[in-house]
C-alpha positions as protocol buffer text, in pm:
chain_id: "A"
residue {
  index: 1
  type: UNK
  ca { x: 0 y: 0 z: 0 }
}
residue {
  index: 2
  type: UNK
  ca { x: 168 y: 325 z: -98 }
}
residue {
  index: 3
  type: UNK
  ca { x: 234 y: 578 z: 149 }
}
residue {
  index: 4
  type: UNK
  ca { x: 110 y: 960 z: 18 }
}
residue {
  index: 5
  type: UNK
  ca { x: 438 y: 1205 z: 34 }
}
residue {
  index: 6
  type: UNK
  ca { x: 200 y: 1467 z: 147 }
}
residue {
  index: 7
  type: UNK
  ca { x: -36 y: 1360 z: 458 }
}
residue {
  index: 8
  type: UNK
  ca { x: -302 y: 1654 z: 371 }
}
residue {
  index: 9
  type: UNK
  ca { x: -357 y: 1567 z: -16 }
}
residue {
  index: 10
  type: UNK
  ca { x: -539 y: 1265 z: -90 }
}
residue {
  index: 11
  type: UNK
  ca { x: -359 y: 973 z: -285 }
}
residue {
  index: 12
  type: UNK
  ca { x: -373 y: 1023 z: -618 }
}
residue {
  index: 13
  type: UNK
  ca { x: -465 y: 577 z: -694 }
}
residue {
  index: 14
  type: UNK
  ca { x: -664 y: 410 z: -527 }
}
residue {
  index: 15
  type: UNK
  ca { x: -578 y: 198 z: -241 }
}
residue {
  index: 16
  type: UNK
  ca { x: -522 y: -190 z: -365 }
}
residue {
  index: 17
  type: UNK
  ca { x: -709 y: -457 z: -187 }
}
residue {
  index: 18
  type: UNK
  ca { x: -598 y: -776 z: -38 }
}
residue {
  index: 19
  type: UNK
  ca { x: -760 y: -1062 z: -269 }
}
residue {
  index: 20
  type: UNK
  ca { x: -826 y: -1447 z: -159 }
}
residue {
  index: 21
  type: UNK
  ca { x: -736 y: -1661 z: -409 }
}
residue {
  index: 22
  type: UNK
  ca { x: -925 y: -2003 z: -492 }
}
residue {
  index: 23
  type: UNK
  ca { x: -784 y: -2290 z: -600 }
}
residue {
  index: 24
  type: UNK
  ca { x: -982 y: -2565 z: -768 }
}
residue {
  index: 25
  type: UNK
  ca { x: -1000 y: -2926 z: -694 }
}
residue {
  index: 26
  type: UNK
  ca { x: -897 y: -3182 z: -927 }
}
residue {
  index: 27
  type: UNK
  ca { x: -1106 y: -3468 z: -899 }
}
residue {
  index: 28
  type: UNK
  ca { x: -1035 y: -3652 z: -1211 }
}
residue {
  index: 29
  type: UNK
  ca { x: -745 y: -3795 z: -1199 }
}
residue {
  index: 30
  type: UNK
  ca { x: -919 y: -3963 z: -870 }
}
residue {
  index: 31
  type: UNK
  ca { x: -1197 y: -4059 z: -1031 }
}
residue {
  index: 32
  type: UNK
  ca { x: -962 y: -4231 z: -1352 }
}
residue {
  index: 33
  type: UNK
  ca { x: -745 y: -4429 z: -1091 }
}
residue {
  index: 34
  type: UNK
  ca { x: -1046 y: -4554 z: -912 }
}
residue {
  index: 35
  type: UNK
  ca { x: -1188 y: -4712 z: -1293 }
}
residue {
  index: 36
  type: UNK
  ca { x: -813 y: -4844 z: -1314 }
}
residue {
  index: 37
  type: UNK
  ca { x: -946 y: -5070 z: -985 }
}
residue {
  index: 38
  type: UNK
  ca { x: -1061 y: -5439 z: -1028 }
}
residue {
  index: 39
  type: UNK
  ca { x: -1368 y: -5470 z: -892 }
}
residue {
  index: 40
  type: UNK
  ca { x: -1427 y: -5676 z: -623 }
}
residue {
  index: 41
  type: UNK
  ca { x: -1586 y: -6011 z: -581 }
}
residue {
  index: 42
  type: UNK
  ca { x: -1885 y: -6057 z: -380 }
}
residue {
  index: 43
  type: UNK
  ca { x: -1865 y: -6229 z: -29 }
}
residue {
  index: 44
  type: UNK
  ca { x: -2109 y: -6514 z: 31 }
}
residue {
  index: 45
  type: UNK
  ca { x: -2205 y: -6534 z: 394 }
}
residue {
  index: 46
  type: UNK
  ca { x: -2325 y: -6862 z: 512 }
}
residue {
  index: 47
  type: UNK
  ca { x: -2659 y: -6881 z: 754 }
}
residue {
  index: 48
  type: UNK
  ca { x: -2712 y: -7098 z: 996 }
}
residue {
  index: 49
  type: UNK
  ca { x: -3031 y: -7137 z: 1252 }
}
residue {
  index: 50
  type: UNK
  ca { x: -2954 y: -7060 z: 1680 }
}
residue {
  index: 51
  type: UNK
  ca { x: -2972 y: -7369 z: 1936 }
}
residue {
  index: 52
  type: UNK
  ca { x: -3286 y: -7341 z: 2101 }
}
residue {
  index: 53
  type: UNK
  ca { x: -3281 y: -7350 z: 2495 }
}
residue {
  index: 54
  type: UNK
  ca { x: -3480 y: -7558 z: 2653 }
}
residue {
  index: 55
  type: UNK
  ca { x: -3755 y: -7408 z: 2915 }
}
residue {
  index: 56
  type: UNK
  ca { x: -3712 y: -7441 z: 3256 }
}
residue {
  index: 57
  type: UNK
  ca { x: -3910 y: -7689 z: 3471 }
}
residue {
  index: 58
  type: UNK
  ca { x: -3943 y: -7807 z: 3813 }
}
residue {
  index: 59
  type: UNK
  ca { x: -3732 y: -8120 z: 3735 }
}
residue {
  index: 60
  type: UNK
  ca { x: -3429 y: -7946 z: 3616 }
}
residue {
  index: 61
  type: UNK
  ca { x: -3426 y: -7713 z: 3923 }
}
residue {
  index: 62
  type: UNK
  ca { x: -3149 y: -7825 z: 4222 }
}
residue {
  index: 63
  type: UNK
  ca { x: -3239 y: -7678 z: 4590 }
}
residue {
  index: 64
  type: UNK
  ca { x: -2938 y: -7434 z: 4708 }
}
residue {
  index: 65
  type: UNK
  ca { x: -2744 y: -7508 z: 5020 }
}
residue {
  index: 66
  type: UNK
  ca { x: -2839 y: -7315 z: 5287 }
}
residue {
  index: 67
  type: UNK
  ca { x: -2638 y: -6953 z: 5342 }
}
residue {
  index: 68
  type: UNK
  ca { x: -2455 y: -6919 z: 5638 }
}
residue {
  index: 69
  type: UNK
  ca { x: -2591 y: -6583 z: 5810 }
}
residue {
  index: 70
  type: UNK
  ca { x: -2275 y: -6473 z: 6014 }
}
residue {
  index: 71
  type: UNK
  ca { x: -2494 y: -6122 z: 6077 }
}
residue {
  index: 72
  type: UNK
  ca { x: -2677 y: -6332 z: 6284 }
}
residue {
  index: 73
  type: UNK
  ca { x: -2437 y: -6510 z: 6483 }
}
residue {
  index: 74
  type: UNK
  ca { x: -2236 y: -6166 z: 6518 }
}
residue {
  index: 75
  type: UNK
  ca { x: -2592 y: -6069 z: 6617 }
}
residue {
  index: 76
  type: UNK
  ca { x: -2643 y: -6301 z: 6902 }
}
residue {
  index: 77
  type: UNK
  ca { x: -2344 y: -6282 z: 7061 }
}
residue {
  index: 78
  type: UNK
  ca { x: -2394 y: -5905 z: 7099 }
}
residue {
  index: 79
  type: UNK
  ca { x: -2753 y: -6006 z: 7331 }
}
residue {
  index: 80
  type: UNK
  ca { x: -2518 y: -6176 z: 7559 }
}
residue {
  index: 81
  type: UNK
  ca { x: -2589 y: -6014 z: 7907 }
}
residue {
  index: 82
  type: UNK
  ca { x: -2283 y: -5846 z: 8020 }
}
residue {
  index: 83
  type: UNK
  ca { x: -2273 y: -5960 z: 8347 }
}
residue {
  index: 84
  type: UNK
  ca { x: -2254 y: -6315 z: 8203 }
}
residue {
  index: 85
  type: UNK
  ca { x: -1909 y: -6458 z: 8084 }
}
residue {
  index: 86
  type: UNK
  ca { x: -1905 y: -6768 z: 7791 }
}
residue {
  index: 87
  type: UNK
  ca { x: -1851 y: -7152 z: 7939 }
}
residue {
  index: 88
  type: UNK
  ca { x: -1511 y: -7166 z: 7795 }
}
residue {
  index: 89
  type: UNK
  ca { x: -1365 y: -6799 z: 7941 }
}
residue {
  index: 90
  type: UNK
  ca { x: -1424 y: -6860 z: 8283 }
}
residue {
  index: 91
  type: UNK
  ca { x: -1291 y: -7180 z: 8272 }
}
residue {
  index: 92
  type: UNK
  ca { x: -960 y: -7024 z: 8169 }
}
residue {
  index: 93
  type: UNK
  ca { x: -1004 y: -6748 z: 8370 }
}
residue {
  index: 94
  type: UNK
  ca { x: -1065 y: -7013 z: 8685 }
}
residue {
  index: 95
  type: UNK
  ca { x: -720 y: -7241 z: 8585 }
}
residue {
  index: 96
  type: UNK
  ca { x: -548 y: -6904 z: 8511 }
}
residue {
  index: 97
  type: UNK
  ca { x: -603 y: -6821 z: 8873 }
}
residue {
  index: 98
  type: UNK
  ca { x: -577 y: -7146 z: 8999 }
}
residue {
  index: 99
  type: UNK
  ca { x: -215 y: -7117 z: 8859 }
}
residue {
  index: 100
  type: UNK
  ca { x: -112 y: -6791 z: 8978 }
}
residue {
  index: 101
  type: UNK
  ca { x: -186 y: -6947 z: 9374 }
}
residue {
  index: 102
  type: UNK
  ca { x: 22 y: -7222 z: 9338 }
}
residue {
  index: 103
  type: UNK
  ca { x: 278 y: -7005 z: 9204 }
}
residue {
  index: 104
  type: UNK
  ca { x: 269 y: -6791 z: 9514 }
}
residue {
  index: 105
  type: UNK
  ca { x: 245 y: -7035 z: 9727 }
}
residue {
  index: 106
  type: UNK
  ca { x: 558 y: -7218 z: 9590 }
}
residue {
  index: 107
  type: UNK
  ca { x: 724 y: -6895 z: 9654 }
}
residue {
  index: 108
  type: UNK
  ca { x: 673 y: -6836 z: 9963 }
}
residue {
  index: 109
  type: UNK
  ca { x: 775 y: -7187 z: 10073 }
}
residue {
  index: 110
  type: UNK
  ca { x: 1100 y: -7129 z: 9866 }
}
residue {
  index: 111
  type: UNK
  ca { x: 1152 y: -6818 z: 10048 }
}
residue {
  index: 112
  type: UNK
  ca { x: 1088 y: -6941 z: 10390 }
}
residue {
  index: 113
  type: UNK
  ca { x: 1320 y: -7292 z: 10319 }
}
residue {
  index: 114
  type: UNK
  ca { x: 1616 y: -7047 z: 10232 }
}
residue {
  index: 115
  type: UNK
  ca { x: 1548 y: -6797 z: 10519 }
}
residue {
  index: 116
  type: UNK
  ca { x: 1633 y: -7121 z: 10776 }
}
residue {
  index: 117
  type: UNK
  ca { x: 1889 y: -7221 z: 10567 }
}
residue {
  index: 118
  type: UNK
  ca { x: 2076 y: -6864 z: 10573 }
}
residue {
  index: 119
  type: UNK
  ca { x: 1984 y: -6882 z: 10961 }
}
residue {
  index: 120
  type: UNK
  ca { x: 2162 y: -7170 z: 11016 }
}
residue {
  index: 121
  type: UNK
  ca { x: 2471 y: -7119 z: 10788 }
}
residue {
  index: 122
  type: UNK
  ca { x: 2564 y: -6832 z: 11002 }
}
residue {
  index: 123
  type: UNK
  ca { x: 2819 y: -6924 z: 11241 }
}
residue {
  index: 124
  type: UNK
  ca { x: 2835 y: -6865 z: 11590 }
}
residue {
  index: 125
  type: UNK
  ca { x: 3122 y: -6709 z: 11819 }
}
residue {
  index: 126
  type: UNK
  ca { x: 3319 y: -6957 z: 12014 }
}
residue {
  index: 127
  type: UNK
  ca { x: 3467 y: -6911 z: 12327 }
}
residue {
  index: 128
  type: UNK
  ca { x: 3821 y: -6990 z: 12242 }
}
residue {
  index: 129
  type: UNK
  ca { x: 4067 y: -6854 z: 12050 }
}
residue {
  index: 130
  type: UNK
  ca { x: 4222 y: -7059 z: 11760 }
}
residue {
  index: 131
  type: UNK
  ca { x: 4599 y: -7021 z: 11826 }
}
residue {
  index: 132
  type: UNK
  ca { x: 4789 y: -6791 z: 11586 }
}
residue {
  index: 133
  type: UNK
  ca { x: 5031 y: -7023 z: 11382 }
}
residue {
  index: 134
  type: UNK
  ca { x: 5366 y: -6997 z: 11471 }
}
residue {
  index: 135
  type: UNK
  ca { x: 5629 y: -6958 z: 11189 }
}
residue {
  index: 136
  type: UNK
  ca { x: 5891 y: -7186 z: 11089 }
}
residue {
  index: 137
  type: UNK
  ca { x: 6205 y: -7122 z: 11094 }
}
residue {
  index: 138
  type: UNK
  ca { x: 6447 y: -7096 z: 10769 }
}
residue {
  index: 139
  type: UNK
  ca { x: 6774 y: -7157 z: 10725 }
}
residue {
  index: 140
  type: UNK
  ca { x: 7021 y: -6845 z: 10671 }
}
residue {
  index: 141
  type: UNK
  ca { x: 7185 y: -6956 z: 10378 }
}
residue {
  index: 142
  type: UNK
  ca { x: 6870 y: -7038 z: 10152 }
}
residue {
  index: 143
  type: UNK
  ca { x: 6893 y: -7190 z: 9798 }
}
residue {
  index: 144
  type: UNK
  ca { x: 6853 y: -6877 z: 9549 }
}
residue {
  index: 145
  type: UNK
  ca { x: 6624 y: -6961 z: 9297 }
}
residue {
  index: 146
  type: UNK
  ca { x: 6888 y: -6863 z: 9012 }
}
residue {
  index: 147
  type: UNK
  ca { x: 7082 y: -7125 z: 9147 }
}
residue {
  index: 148
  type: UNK
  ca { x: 7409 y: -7098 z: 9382 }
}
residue {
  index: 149
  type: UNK
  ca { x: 7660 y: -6824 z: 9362 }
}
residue {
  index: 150
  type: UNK
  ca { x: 7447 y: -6594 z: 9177 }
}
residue {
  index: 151
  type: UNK
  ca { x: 7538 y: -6254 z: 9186 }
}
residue {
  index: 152
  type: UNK
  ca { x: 7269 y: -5934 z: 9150 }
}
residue {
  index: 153
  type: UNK
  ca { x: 7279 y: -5530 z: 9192 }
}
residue {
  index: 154
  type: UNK
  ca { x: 7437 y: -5461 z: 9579 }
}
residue {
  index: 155
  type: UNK
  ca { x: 7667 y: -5756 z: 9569 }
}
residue {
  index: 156
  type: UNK
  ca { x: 8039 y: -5719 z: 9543 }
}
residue {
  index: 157
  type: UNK
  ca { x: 8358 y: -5922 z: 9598 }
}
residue {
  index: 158
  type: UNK
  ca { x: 8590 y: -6120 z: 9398 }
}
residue {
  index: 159
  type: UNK
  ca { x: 8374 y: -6262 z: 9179 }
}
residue {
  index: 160
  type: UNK
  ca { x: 8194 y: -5947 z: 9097 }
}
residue {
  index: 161
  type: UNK
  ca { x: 8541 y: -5880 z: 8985 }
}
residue {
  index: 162
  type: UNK
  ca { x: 8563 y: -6152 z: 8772 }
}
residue {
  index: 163
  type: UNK
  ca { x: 8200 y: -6056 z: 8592 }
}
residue {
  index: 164
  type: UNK
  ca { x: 8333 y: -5709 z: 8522 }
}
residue {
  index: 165
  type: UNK
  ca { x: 8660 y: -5838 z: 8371 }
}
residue {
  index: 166
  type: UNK
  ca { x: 8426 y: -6088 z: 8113 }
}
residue {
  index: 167
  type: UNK
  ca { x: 8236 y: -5809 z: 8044 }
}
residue {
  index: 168
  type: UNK
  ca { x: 8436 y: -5612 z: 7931 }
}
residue {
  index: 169
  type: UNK
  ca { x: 8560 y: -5876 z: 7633 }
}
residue {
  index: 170
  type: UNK
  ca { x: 8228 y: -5867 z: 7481 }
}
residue {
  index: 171
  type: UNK
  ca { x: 8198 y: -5542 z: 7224 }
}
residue {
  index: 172
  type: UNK
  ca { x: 7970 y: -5307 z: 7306 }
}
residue {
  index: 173
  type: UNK
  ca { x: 7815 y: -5489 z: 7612 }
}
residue {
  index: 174
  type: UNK
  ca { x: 7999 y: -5306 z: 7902 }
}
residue {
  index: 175
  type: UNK
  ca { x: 8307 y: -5105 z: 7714 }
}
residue {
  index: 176
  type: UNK
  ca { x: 8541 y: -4933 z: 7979 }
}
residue {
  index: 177
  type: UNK
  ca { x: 8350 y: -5063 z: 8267 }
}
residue {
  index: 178
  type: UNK
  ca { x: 8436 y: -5050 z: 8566 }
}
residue {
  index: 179
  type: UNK
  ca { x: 8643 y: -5348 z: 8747 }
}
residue {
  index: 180
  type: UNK
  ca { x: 8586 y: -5230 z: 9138 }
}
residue {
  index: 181
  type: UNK
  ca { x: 8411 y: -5518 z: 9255 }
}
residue {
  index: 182
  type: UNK
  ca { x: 8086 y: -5348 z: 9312 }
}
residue {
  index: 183
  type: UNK
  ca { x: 7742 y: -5505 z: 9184 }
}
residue {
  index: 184
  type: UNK
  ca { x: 7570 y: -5151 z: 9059 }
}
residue {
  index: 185
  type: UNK
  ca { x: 7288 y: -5027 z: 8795 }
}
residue {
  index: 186
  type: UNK
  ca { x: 7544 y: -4987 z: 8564 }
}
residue {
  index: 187
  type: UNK
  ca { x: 7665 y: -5315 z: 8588 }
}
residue {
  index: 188
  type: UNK
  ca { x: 7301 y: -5465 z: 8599 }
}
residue {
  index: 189
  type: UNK
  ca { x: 7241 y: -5271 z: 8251 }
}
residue {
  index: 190
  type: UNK
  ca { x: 7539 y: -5446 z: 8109 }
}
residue {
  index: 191
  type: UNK
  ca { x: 7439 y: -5812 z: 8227 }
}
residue {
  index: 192
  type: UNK
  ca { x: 7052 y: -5723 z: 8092 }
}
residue {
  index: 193
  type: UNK
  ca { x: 7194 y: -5633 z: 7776 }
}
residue {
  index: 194
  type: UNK
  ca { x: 7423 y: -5909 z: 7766 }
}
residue {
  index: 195
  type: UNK
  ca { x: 7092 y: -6148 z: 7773 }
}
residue {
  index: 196
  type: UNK
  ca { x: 6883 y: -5997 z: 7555 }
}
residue {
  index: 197
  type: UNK
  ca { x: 7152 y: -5987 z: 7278 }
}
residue {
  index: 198
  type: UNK
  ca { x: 7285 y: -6340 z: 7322 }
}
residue {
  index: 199
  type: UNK
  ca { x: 6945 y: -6492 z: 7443 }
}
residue {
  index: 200
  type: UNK
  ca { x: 6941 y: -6617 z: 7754 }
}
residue {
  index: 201
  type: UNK
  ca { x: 6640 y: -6628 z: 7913 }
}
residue {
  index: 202
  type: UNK
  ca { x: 6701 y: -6875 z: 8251 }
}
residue {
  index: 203
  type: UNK
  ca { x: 6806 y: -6558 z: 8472 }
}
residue {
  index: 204
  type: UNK
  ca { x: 6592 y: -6269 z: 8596 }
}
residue {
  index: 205
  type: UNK
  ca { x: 6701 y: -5963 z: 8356 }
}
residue {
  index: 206
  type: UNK
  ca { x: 7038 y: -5806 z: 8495 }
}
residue {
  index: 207
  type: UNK
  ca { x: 7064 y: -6142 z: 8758 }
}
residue {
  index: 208
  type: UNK
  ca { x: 7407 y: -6293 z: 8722 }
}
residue {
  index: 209
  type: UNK
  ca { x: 7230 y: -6671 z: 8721 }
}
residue {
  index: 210
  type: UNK
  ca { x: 7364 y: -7026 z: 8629 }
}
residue {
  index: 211
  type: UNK
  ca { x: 7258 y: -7007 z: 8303 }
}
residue {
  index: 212
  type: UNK
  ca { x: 7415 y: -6654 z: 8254 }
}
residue {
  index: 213
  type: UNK
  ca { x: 7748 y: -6765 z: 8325 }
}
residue {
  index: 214
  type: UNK
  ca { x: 7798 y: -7075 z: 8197 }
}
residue {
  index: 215
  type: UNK
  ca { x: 7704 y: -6874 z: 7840 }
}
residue {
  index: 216
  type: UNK
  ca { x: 7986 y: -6548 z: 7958 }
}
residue {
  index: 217
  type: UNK
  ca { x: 8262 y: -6837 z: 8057 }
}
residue {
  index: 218
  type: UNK
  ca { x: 8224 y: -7023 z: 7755 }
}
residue {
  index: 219
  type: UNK
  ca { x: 8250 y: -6712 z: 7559 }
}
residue {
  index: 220
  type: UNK
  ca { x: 8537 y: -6586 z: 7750 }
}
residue {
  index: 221
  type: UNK
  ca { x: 8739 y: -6892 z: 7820 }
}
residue {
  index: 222
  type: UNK
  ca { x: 8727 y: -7132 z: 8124 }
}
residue {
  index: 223
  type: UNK
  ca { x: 8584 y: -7016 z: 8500 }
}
């Protein structure tokens, strides 16, 4: 649609129309490809005549088992009185009671039987004195349970000595030690090591024991 240059001045065509264009149909070539068709055969149907039922009589009839109402039953046990209880519950009711007496009763003779029993058990306070066992003398020189001569920390003497000087010819167990004679921690670290590396396990740890030094002699020549 043209646009006027001037807006006062009418347009000097007229205005052109929007027009709806209609497009035929073509029906024959539909029409030729249905004449192109075979035509079909006809299709026979075949008739045939309904069973006929037979009419009911009185013979053919069978009598229906009766229908158990359970309204009814529900029914009648709701016009129970309520101050009446069924046969069967109060015969339960009666051994359930019956039961719980002879429980109790069993009880309390259980409870009465240990009640003497605990009475007698106790004992009663005699007149004399049980006399206090005397101890036994023991020898002075006891057997040590390491075995004889064997030597531990607050010992000293010769043979001290003589473990300090064996010592000191195994490396690294008790290097520069000292040879005074006198059994102390030092020494007890060096005989504890001496065990655990060499593994002897008769001896208490740092005990100078039989089993000790027959292991230390035979490393370090004859006793």
């Amino acid at each position: 649609m043209p646009t006027p240059s001037d807006r006062g001045a009418p347009p000097d065509r007229t205005p052109l129309e929007p027009i709806r264009v209609l497009r035929p149909r073509r029906t024959d070539a539909l029409a030729e490809l249905m004449k192109d068709l075979p035509p079909r055969a006809a299709v026979g149907y075949e008739s045939f005549a309904l069973p006929v039922r037979p009419s009911p009589t009185e013979d053919a009839t069978e009598e229906l088992p009766p229908v158990r109402d359970d309204h009814d039953r529900t029914r009648r046990s709701r016009d129970v009185p309520r101050g009446r209880v069924p046969g069967l519950r109060r015969t339960a009711i009666a051994a359930a009671v019956t039961a719980a007496a002879v429980i109790g009763f069993g009880g309390a003779l259980l409870l009465a039987d240990r009640t003497e029993t605990t009475a007698t058990a106790v004992p009663q306070p005699t007149s004399t004195t049980a006399a206090a066992p005397t101890p036994t003398p023991t020898a002075s020189g006891a057997a040590d349970p390491d075995g004889p001569g064997t030597l531990r920390q607050g010992d000293s003497g010769p043979e001290v000595t003589d473990l300090q000087e064996r010592l000191r010819h195994i490396p690294n167990v008790y290097d520069n030690g000292s040879t005074d004679g006198t059994y102390d921690p030092t020494l007890t670290a060096a005989v504890a090591r001496f065990q655990l590396w060499y593994g002897i396990r008769g001896d208490e740890d740092g005990v100078y024991g039989d089993d000790t030094r027959r292991d230390l002699e035979s490393r370090t020549g004859g006793g």
